[in-house]
Backbone as JSON, one array per atom type, in Angstrom:
{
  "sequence": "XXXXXXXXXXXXXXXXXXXXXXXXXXXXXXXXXXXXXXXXXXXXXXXXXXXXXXXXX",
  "N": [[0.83, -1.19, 0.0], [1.81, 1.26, 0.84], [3.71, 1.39, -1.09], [1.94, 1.95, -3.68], [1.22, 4.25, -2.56], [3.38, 5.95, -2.95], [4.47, 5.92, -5.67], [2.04, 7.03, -6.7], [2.47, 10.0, -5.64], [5.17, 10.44, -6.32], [5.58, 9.52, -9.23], [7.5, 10.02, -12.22], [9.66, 10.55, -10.41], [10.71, 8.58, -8.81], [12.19, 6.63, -9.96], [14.48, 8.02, -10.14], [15.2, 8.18, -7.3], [14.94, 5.58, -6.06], [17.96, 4.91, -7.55], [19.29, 6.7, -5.85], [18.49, 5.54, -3.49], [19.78, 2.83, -3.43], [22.45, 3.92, -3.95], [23.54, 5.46, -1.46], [26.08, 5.39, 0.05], [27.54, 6.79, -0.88], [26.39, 8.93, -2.42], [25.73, 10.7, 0.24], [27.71, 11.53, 1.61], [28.72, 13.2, -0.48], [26.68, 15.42, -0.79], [26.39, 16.46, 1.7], [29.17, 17.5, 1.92], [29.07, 19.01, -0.1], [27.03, 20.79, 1.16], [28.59, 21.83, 2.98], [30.85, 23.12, 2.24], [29.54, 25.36, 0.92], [29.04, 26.42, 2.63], [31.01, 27.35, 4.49], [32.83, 28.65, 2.38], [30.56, 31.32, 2.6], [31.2, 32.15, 4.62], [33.54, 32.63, 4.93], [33.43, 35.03, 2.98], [34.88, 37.81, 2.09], [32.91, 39.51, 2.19], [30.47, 39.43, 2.58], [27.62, 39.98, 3.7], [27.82, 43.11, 3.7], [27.58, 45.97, 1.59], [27.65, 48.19, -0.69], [26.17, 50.34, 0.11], [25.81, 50.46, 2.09], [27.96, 50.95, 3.26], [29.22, 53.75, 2.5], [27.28, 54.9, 4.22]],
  "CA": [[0.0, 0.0, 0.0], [2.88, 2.37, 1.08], [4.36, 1.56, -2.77], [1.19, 2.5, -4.44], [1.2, 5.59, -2.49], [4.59, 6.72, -3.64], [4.13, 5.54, -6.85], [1.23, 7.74, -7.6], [3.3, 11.06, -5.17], [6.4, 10.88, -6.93], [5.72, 9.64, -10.7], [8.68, 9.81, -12.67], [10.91, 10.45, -9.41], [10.37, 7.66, -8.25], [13.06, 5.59, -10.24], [15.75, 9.11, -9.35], [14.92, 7.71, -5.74], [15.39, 3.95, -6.36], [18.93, 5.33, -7.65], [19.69, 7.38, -4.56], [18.75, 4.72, -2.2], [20.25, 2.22, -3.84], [23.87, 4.41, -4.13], [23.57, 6.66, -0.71], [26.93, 5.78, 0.76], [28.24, 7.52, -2.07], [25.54, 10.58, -2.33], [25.13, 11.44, 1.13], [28.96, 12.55, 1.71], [28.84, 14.3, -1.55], [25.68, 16.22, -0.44], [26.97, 17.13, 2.83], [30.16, 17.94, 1.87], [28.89, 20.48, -0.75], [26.41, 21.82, 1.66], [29.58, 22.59, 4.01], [31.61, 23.9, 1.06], [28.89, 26.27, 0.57], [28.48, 27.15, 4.37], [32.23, 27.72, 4.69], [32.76, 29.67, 1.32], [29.96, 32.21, 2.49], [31.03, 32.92, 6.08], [34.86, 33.33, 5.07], [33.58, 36.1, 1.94], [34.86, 39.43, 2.94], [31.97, 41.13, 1.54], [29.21, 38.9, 3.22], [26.45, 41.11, 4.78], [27.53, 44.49, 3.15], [27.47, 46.53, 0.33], [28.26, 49.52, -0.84], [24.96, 51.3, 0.07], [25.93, 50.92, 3.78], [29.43, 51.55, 3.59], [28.92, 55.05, 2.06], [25.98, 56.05, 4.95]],
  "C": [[0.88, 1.26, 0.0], [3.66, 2.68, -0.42], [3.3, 2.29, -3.52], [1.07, 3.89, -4.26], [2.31, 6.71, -3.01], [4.99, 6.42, -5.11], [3.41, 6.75, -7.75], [2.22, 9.02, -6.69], [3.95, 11.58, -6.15], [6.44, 10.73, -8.45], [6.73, 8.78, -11.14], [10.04, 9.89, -11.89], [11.31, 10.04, -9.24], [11.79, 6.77, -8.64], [14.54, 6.84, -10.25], [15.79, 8.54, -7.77], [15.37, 6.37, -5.43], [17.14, 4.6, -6.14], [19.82, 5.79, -6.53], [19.74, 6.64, -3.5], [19.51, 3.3, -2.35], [22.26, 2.56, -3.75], [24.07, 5.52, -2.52], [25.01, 6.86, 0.0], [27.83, 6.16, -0.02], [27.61, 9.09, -1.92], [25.76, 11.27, -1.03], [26.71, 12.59, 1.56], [29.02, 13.48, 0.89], [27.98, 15.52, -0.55], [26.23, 17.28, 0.93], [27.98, 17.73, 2.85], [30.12, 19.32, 0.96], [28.1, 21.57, 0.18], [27.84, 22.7, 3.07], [30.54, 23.22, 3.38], [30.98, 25.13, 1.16], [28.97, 26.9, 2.12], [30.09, 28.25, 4.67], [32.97, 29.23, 3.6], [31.6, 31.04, 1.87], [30.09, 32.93, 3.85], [32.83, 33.68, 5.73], [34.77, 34.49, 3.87], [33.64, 37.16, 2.94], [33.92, 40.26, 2.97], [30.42, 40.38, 1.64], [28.52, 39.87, 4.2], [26.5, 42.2, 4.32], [27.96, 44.58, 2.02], [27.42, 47.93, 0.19], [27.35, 51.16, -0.4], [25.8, 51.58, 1.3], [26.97, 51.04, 3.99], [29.37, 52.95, 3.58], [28.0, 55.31, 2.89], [26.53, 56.21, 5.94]]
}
């Protein structure tokens, strides 16, 4: 019953999902590792939070 329901949910997802759970101890480091790439990259930009409006006031 739980298949039919995600069946009709997801569609064509559905077999992107298969894929994913099938491969995750591969994906999930990726995933995480980009989302901490991104976290890291946006706290060490010098020019995070301002801009030139509020420099100049």
């Amino acid at each position: 019953m739980v298949d039919a329901f995600l069946e009709f949910m997801l569609g064509p997802m559905r077999s992107i999902g298969d894929v994913y759970f099938d491969n995750q101890m591969i994906f999930n480091p990726l995933i995480v590792g980009f989302a901490c790439w991104k976290l890291m990259k946006k706290r060490s930009s010098p020019h995070s939070g301002t801009t030139e409006e509020t420099e100049n006031v």
